[in-house]
PDB file of N, CA, C and O in Angstrom:
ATOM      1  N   UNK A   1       0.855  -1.169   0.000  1.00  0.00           N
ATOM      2  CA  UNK A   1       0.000   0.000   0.000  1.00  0.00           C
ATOM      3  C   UNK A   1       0.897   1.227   0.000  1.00  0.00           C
ATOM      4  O   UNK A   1       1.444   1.598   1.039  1.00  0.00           O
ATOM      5  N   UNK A   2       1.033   1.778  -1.008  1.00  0.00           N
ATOM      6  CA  UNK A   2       1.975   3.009  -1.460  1.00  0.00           C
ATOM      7  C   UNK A   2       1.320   4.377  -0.743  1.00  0.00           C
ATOM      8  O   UNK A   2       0.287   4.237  -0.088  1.00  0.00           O
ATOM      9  N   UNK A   3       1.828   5.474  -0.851  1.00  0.00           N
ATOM     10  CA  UNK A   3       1.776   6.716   0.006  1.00  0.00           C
ATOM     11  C   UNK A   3       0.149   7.487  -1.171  1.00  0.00           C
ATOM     12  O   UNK A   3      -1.029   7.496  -0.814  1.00  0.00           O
ATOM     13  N   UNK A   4       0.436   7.756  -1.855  1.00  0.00           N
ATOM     14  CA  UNK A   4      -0.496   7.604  -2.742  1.00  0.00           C
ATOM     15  C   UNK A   4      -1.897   7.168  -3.046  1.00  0.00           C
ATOM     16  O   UNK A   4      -2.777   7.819  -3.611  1.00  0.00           O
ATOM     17  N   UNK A   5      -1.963   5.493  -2.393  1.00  0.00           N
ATOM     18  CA  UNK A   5      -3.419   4.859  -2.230  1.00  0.00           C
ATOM     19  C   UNK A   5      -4.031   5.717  -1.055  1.00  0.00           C
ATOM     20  O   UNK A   5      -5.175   6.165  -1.142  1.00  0.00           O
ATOM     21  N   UNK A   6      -3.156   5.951   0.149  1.00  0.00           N
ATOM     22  CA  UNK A   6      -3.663   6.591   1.360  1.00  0.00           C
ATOM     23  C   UNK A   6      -4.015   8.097   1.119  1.00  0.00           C
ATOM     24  O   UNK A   6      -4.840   8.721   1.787  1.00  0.00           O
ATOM     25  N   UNK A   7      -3.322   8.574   0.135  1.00  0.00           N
ATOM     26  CA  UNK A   7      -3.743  10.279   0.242  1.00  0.00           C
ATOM     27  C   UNK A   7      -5.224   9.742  -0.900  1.00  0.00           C
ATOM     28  O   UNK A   7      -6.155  10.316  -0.334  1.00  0.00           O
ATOM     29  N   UNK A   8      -5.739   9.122  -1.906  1.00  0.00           N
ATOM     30  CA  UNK A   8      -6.614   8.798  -2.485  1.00  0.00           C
ATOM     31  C   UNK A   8      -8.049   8.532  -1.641  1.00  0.00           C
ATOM     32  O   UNK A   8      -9.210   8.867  -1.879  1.00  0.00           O
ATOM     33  N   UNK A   9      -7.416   7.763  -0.528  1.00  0.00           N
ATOM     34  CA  UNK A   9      -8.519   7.554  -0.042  1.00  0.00           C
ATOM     35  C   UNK A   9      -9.467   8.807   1.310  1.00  0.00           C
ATOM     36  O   UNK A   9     -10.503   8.764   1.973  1.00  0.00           O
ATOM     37  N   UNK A  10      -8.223   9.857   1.091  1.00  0.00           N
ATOM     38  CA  UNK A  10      -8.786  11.258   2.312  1.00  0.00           C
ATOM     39  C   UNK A  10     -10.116  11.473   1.162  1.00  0.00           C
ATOM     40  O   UNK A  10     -11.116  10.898   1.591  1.00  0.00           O
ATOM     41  N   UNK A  11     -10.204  11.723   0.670  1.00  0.00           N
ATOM     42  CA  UNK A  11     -12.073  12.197  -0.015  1.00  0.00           C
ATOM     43  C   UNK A  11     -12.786  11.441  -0.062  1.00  0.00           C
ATOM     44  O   UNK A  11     -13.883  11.860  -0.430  1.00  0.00           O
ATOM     45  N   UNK A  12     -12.724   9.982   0.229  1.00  0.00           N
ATOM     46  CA  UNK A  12     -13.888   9.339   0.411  1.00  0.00           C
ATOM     47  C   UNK A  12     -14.078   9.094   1.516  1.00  0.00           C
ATOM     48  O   UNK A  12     -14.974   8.272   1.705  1.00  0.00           O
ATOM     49  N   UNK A  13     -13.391   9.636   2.711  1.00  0.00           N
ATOM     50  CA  UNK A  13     -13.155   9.842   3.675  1.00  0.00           C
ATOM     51  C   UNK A  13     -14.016  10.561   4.033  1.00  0.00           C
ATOM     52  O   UNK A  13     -14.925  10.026   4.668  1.00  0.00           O
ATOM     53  N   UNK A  14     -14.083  11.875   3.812  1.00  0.00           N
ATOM     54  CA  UNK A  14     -14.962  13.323   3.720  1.00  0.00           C
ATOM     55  C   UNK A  14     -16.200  13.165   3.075  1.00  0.00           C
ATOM     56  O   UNK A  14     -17.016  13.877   3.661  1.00  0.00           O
ATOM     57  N   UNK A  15     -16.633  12.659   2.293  1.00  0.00           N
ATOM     58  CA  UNK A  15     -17.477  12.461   1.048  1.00  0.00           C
ATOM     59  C   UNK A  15     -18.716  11.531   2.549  1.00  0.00           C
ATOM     60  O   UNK A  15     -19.843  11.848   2.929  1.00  0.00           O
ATOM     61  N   UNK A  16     -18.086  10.746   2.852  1.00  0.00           N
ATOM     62  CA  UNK A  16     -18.327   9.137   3.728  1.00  0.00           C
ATOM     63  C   UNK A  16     -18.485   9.598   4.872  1.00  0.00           C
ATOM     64  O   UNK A  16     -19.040   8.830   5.657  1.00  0.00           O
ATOM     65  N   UNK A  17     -18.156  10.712   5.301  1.00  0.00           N
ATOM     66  CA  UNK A  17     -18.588  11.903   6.504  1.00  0.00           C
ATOM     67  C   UNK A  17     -19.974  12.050   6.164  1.00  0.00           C
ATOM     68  O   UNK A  17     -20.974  11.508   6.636  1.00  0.00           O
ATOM     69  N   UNK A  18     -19.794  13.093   5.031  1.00  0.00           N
ATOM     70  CA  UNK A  18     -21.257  14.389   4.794  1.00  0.00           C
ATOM     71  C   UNK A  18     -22.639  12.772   4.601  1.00  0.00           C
ATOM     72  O   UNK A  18     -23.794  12.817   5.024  1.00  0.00           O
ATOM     73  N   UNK A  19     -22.073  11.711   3.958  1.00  0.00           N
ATOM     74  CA  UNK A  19     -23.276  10.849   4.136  1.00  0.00           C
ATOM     75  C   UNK A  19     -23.610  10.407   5.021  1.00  0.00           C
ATOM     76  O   UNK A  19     -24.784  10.038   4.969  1.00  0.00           O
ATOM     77  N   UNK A  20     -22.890  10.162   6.312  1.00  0.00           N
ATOM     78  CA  UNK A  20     -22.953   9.435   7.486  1.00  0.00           C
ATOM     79  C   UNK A  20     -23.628  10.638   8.077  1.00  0.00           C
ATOM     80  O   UNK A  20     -24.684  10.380   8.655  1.00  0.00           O
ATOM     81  N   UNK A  21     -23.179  12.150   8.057  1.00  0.00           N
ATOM     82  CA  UNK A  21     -24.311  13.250   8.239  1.00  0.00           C
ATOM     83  C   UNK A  21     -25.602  13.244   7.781  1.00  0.00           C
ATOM     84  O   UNK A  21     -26.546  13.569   8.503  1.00  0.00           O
ATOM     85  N   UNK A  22     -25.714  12.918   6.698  1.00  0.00           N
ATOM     86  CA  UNK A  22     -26.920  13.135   6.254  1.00  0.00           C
ATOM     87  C   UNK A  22     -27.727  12.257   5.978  1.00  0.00           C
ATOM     88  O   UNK A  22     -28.702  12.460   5.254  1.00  0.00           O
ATOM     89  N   UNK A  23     -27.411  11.009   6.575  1.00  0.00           N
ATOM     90  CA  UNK A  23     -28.841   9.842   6.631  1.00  0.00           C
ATOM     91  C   UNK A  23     -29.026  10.054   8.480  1.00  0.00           C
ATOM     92  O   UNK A  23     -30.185  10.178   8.875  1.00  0.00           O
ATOM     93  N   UNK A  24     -28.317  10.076   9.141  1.00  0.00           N
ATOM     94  CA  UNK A  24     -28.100  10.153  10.527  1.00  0.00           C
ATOM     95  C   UNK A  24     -29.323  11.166  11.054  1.00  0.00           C
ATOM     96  O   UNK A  24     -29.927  11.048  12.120  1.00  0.00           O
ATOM     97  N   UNK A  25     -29.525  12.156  10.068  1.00  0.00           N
ATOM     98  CA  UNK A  25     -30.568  12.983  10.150  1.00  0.00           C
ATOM     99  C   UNK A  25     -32.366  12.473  10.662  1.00  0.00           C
ATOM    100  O   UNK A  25     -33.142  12.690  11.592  1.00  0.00           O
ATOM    101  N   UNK A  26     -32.329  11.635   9.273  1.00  0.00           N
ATOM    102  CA  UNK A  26     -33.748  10.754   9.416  1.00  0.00           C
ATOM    103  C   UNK A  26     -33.818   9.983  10.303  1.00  0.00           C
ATOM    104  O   UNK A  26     -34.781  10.042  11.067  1.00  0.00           O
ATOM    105  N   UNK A  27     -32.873   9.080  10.460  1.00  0.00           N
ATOM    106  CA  UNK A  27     -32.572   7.948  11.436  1.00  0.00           C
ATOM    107  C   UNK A  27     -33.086   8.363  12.778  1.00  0.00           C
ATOM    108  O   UNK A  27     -33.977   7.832  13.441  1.00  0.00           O
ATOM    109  N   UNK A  28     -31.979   9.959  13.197  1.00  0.00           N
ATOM    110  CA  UNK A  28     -32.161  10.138  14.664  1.00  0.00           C
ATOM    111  C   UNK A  28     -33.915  10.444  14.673  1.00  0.00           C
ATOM    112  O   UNK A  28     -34.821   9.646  14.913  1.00  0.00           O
ATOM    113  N   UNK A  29     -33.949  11.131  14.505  1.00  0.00           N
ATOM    114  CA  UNK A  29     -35.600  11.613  13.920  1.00  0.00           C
ATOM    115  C   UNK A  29     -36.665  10.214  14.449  1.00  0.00           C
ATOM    116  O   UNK A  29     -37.488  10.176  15.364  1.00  0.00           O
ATOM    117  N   UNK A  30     -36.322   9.344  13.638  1.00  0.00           N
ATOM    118  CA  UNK A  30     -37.366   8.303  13.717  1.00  0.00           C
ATOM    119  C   UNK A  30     -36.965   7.617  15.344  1.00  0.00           C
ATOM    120  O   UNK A  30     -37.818   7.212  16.135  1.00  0.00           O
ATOM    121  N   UNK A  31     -35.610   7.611  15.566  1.00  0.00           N
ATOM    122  CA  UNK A  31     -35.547   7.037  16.887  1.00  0.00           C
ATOM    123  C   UNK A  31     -35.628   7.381  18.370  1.00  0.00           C
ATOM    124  O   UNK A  31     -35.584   6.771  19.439  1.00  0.00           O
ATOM    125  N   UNK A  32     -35.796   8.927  17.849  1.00  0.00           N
ATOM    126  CA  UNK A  32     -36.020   9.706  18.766  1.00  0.00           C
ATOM    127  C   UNK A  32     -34.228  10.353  19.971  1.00  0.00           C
ATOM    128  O   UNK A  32     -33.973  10.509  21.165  1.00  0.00           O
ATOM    129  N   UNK A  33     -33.541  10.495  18.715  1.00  0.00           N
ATOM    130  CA  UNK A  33     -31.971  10.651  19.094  1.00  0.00           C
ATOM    131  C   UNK A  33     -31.392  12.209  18.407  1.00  0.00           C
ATOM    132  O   UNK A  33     -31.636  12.664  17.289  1.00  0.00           O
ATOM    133  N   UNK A  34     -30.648  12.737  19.389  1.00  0.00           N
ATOM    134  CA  UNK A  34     -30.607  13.994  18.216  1.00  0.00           C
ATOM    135  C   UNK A  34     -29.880  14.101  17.106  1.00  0.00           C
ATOM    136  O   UNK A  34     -28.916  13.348  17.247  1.00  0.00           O
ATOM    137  N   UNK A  35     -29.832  14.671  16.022  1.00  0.00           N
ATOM    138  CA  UNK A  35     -28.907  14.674  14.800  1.00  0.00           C
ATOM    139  C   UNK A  35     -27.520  14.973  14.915  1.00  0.00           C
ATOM    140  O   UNK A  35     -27.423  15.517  16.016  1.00  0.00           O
ATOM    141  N   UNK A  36     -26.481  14.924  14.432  1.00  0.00           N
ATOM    142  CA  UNK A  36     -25.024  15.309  15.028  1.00  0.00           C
ATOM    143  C   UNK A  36     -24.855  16.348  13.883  1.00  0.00           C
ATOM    144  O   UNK A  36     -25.748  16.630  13.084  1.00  0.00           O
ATOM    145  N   UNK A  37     -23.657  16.862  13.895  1.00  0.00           N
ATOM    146  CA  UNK A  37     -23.198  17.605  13.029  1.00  0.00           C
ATOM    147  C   UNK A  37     -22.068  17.002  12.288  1.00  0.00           C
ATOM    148  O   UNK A  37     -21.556  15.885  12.368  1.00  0.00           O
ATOM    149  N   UNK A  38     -21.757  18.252  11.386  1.00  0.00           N
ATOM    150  CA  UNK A  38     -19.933  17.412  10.342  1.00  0.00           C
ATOM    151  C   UNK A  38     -18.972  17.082  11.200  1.00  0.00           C
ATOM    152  O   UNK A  38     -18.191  16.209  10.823  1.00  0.00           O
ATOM    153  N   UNK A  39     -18.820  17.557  12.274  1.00  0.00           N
ATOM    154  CA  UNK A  39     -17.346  17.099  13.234  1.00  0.00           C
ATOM    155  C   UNK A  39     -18.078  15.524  13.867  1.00  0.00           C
ATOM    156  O   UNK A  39     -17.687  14.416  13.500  1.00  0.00           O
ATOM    157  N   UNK A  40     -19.035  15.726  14.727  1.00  0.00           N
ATOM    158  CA  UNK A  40     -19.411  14.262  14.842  1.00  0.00           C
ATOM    159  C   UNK A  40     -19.265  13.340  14.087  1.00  0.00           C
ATOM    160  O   UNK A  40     -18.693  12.374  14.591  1.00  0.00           O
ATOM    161  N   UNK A  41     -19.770  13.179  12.312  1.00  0.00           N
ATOM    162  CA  UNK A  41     -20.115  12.705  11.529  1.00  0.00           C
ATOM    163  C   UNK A  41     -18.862  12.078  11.100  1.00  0.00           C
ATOM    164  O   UNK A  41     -18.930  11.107  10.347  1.00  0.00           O
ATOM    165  N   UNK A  42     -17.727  12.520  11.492  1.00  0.00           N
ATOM    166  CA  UNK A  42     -16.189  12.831  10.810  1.00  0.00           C
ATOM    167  C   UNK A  42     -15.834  11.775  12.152  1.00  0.00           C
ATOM    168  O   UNK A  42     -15.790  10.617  11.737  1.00  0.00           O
ATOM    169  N   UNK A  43     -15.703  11.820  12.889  1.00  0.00           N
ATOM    170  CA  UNK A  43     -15.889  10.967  14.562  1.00  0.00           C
ATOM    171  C   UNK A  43     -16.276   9.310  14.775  1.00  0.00           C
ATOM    172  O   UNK A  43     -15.758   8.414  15.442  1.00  0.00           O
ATOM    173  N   UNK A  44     -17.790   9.394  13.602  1.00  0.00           N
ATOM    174  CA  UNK A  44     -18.824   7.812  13.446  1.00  0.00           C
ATOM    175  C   UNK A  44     -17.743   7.629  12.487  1.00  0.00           C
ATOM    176  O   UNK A  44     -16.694   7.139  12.904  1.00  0.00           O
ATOM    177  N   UNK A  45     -17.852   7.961  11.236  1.00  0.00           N
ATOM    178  CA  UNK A  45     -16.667   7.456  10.137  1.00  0.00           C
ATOM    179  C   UNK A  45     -15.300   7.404  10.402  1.00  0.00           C
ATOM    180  O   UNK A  45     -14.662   6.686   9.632  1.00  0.00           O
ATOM    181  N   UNK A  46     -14.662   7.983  11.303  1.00  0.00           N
ATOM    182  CA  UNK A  46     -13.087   7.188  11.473  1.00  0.00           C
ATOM    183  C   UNK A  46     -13.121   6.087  12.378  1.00  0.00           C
ATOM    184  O   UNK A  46     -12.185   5.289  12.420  1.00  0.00           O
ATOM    185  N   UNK A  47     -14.282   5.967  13.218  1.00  0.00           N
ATOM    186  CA  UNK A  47     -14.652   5.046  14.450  1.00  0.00           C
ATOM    187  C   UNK A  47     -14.418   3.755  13.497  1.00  0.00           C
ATOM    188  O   UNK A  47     -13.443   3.004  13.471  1.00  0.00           O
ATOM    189  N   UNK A  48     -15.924   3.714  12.513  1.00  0.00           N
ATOM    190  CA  UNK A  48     -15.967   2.549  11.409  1.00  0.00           C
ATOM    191  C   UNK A  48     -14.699   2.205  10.575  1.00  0.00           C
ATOM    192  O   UNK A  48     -14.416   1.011  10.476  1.00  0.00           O
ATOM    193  N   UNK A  49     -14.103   2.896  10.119  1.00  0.00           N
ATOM    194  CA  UNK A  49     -13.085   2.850   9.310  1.00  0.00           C
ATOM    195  C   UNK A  49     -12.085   2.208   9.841  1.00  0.00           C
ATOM    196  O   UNK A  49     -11.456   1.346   9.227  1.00  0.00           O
ATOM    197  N   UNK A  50     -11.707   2.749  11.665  1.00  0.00           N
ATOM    198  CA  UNK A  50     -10.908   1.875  12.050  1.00  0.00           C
ATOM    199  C   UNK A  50     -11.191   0.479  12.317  1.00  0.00           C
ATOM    200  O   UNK A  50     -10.497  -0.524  12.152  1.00  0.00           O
ATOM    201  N   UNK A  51     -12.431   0.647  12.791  1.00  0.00           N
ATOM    202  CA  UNK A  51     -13.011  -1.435  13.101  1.00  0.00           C
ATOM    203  C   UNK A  51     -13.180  -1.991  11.938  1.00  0.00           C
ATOM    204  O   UNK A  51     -12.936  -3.198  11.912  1.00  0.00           O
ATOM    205  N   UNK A  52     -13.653  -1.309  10.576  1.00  0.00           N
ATOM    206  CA  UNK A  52     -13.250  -2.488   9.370  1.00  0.00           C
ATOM    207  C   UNK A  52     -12.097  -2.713   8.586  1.00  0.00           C
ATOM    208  O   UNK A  52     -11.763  -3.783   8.078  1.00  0.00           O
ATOM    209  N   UNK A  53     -11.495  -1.595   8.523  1.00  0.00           N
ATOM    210  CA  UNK A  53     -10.215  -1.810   8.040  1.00  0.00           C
ATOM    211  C   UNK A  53      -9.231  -2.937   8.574  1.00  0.00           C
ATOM    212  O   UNK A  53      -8.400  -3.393   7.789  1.00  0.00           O
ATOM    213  N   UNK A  54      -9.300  -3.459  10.039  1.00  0.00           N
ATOM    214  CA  UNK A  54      -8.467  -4.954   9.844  1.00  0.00           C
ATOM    215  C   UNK A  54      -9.267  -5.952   9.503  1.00  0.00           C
ATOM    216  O   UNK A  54      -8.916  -6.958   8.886  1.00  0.00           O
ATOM    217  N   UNK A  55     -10.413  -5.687   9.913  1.00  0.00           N
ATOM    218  CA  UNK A  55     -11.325  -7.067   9.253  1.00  0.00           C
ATOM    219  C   UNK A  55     -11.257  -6.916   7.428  1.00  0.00           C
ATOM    220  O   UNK A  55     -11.190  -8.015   6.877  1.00  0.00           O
ATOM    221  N   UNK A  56     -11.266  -5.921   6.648  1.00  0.00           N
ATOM    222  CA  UNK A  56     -10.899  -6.099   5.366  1.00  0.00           C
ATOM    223  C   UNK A  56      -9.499  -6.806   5.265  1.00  0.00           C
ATOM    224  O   UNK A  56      -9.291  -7.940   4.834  1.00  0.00           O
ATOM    225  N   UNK A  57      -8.490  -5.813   5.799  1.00  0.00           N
ATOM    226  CA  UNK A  57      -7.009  -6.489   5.698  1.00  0.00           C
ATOM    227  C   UNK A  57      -7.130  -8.141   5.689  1.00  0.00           C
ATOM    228  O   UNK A  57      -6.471  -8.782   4.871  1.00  0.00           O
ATOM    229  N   UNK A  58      -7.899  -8.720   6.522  1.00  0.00           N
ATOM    230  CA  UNK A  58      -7.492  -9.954   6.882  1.00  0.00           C
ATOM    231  C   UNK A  58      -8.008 -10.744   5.896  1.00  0.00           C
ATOM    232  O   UNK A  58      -7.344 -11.646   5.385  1.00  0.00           O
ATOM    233  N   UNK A  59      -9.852 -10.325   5.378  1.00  0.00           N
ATOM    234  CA  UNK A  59     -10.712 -10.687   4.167  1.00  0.00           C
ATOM    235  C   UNK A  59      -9.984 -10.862   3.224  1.00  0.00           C
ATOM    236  O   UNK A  59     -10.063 -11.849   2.493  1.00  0.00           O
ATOM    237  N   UNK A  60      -9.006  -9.759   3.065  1.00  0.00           N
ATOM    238  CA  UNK A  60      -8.376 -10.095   1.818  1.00  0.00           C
ATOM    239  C   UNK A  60      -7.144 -10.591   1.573  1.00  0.00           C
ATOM    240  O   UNK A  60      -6.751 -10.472   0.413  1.00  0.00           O
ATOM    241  N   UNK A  61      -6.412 -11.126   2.370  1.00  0.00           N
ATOM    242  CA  UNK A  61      -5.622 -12.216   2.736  1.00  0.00           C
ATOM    243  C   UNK A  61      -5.779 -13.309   2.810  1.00  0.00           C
ATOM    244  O   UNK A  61      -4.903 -14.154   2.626  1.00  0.00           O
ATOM    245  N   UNK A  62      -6.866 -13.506   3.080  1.00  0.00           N
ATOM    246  CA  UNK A  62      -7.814 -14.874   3.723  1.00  0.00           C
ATOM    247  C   UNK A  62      -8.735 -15.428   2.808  1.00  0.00           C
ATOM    248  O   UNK A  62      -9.486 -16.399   2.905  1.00  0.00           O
ATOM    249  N   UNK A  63      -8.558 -14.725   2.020  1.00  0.00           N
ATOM    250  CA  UNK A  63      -9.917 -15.104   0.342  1.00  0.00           C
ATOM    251  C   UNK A  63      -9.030 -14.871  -0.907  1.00  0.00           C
ATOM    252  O   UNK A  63      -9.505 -15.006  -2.035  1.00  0.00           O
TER     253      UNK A  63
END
């Protein structure tokens, strides 16, 4: 994994934010939770990113 794949992947990074913002919207709504903002949103998505990223690593070693 070259220096390169990692700077590629900062905008879907951001991109994978504003969506995690903006379904989070309806969601809280229906569950009765409040909505977060872009810094939160930025917070849920590196959370995820870090817990799947070794389970991919390994998926794709392993398959």
């Amino acid at each position: 994994m070259g220096y390169f794949r990692i700077l590629a992947a900062v905008p879907g990074f951001f991109l994978s934010s504003l969506i995690v913002m903006l379904l989070w919207g309806p969601l809280a709504q229906h569950f009765g939770m409040p909505s977060i903002d872009y810094p939160y949103a930025m917070l849920v998505t590196i959370t995820i990113w870090l817990a799947v990223a070794p389970l991919a690593a390994v998926g794709k070693r392993w398959w």
